[in-house]
Legacy VTK file of the C-alpha trace (Angstrom):
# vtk DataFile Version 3.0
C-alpha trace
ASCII
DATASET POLYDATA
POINTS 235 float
86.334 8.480 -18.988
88.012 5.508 -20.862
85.361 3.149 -19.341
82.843 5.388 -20.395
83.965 5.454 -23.808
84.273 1.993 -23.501
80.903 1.210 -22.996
79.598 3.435 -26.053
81.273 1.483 -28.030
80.177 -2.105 -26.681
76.359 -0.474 -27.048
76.972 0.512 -30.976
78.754 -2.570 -31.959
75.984 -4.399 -30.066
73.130 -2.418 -31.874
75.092 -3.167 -35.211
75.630 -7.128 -34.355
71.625 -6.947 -33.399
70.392 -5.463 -36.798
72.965 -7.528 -38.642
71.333 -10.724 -36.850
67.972 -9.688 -37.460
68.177 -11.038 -40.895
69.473 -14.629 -40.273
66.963 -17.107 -41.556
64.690 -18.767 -39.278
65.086 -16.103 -36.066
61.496 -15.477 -34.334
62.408 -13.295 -32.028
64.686 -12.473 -28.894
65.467 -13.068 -24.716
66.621 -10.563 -22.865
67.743 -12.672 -19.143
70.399 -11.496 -16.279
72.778 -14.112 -14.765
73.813 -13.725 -11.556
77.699 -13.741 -12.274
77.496 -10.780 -15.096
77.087 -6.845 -14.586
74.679 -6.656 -17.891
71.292 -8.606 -19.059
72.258 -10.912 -22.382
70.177 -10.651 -25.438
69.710 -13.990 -27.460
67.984 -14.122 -30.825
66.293 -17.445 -31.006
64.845 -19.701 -33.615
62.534 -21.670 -31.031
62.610 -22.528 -27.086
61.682 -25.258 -24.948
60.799 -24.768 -21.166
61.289 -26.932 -18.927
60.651 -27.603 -15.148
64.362 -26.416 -14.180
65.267 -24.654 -17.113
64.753 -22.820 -20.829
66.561 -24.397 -23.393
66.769 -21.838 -26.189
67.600 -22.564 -29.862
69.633 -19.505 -30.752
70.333 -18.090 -34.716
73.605 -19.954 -35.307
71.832 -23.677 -33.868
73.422 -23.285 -30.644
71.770 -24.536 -27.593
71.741 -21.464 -24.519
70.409 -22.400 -21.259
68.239 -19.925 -19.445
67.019 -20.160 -15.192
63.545 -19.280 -14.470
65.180 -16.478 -11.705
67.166 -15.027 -14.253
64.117 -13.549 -15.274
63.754 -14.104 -19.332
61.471 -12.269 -21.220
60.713 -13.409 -24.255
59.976 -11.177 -27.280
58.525 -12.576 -30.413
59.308 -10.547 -33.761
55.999 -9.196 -35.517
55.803 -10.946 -39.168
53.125 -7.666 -40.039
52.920 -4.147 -38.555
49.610 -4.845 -37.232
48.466 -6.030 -33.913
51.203 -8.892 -33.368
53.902 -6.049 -33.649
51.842 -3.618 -30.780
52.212 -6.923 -28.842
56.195 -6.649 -29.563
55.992 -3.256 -28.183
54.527 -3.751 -25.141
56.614 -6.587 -24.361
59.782 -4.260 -25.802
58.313 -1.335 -23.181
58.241 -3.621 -20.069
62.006 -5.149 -20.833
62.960 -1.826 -20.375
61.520 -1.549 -17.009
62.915 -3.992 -16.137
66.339 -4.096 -17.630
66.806 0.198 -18.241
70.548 -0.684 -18.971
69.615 -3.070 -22.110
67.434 0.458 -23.270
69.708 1.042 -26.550
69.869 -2.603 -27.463
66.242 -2.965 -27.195
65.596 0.218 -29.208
68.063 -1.172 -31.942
65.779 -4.440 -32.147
62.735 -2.644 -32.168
63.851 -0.053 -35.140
65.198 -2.943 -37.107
61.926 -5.072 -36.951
59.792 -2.133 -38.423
62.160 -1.316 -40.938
61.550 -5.393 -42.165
57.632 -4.612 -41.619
57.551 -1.542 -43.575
59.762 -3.388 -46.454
57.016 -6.431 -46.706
54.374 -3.982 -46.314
52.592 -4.141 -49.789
52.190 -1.432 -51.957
49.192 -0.391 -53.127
48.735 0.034 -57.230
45.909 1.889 -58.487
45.160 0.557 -62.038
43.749 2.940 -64.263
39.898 2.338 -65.500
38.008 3.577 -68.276
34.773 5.299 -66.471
31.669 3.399 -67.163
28.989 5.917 -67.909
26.089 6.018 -66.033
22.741 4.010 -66.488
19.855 5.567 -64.905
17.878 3.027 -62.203
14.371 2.645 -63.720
12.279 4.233 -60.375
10.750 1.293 -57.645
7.469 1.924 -56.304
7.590 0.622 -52.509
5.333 -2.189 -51.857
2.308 -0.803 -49.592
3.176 -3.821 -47.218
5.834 -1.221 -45.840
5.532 -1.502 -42.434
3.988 1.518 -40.924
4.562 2.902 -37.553
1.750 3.960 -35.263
-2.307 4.031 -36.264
-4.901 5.003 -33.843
-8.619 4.671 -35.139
-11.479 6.506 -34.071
-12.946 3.991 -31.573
-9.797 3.842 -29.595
-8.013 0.998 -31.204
-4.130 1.154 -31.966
-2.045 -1.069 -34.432
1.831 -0.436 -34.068
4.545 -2.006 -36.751
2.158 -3.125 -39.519
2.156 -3.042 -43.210
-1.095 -2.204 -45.724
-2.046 -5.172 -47.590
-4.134 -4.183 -49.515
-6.512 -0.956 -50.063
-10.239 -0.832 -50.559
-12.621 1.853 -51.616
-13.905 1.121 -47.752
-11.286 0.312 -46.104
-7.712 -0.664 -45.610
-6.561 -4.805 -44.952
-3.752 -4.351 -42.119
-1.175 -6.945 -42.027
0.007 -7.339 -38.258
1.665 -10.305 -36.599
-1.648 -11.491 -35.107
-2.591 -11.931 -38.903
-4.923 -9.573 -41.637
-7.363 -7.477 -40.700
-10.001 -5.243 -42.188
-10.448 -1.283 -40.685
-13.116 0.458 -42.605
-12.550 4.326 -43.760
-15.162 5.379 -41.543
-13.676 4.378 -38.384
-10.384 6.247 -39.539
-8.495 9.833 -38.686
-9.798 11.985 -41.385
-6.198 12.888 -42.507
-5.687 9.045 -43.354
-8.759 9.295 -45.432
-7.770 12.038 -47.491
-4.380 10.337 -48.046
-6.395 7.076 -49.273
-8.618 9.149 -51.253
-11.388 8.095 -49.441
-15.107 8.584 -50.820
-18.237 7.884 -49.206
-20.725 7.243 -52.146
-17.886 4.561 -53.514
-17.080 3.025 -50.560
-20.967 2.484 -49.536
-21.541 1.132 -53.686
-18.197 -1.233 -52.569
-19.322 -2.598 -49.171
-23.030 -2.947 -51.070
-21.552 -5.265 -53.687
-19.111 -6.963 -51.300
-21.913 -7.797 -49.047
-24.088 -9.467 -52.433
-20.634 -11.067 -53.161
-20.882 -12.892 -50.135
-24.344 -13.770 -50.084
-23.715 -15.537 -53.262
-21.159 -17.305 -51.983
-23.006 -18.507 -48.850
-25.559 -19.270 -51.160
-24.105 -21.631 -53.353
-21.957 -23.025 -50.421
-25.332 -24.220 -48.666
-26.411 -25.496 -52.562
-22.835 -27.218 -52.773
-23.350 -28.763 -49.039
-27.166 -30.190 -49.640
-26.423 -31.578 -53.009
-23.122 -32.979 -51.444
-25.731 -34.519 -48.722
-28.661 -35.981 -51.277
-25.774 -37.678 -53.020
-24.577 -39.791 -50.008
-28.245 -40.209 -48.964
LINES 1 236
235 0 1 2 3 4 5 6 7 8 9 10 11 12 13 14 15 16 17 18 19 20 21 22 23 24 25 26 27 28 29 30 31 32 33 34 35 36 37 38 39 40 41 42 43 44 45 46 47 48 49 50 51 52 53 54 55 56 57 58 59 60 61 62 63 64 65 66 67 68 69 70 71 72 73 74 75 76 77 78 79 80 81 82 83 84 85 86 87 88 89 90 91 92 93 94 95 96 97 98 99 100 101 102 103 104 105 106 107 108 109 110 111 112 113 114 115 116 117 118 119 120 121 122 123 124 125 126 127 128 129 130 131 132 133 134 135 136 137 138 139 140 141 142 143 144 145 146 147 148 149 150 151 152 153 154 155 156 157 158 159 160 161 162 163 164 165 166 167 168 169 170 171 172 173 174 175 176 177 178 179 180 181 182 183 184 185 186 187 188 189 190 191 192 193 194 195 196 197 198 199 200 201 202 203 204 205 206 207 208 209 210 211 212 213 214 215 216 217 218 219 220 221 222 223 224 225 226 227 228 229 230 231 232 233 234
């Protein structure tokens, strides 16, 4: 019973010399390790290590210089400077020294409790500053360009254009933009429901393609004119 008293109290004063040691300057974290000659793992906070090929040497808090085997099994736990993902990676580490040393459980616990208590004190805190509502400005309304890429058309001769955008509309027709380039497809070669949606009329679109048509004989025309008076000149 007295040895079982006895212990209690080693574990408390050792969770209160942990906590207390938690807040010496320049301590990143702790070792838990087992010699062979002691009935308990040792805990070590330490400012920085150095492994070697035979050994650890481990800067403790007080700039003391502890020596640590490779088959003493260390494990090395680095505190978490922010609750986020470095102090998950504390945990886990914290989780499998306790598989592996179950007697160290308290001591490990203390360490753990103590480090989140520091987190949640550097956390910051969020201040809402109080703003004066802006009133609101109504958006003047935006007409969508008719290059908006459309999805599927299917004309009546059997011919389908996928992801294209309307140029440009005619009283005849409609200029397709598609990645092969700009094409023309006439009304009359269109779904009738496309038609009505393009307010498609016959006697205008055949008045359109009629003066389109002298448009372009006019410009043939004095293309030719251009070309033979370009020719007498050099002749």
């Amino acid at each position: 019973m007295k040895t079982f008293i006895t212990i209690l109290v080693w574990f408390a004063a050792w969770g209160n010399l942990m906590t207390h040691r938690l807040e010496a300057s320049g301590v990143r974290g702790c070792v838990i390790f087992k010699r062979p000659s002691e009935a308990v793992p040792s805990i070590v906070e330490y400012q920085s290590y150095q492994t070697f090929s035979t050994n650890i040497q481990v800067k403790d808090g007080s700039d003391g210089m502890v020596r640590v085997l490779p088959r003493e099994n260390p494990i090395f736990i680095p505190y978490p400077s922010d609750p986020g993902a470095s102090a998950a990676s504390a945990k886990l580490k914290i989780d499998r020294a306790m598989k592996v040393y179950p007697g160290a459980m308290r001591q490990l616990l203390a360490i753990q409790q103590s480090w989140d208590a520091r987190a949640k004190q550097r956390a910051p805190i969020a201040r809402t500053r109080k703003t004066t509502p802006r009133k609101a400005v109504p958006k003047p309304a935006v007409t969508p360009p008719q290059t908006t890429p459309a999805n599927e058309l299917t004309t009546l001769s059997g011919k389908r254009y996928r992801n294209f955008g309307i140029q440009r509309v005619e009283p005849d027709g409609l200029w397709l933009l598609t990645d092969a380039g700009s094409e023309k497809v006439f009304f009359e070669n269109l779904p009738v429901e496309v038609q009505k949606k393009y307010h498609y009329d016959k006697d205008a679109a055949s008045e359109f393609t009629k003066k389109a048509g002298e448009l372009d004989r006019q410009k043939a025309l004095a293309a030719e004119l251009a070309l033979a008076d370009a020719a007498k000149k050099k002749a």
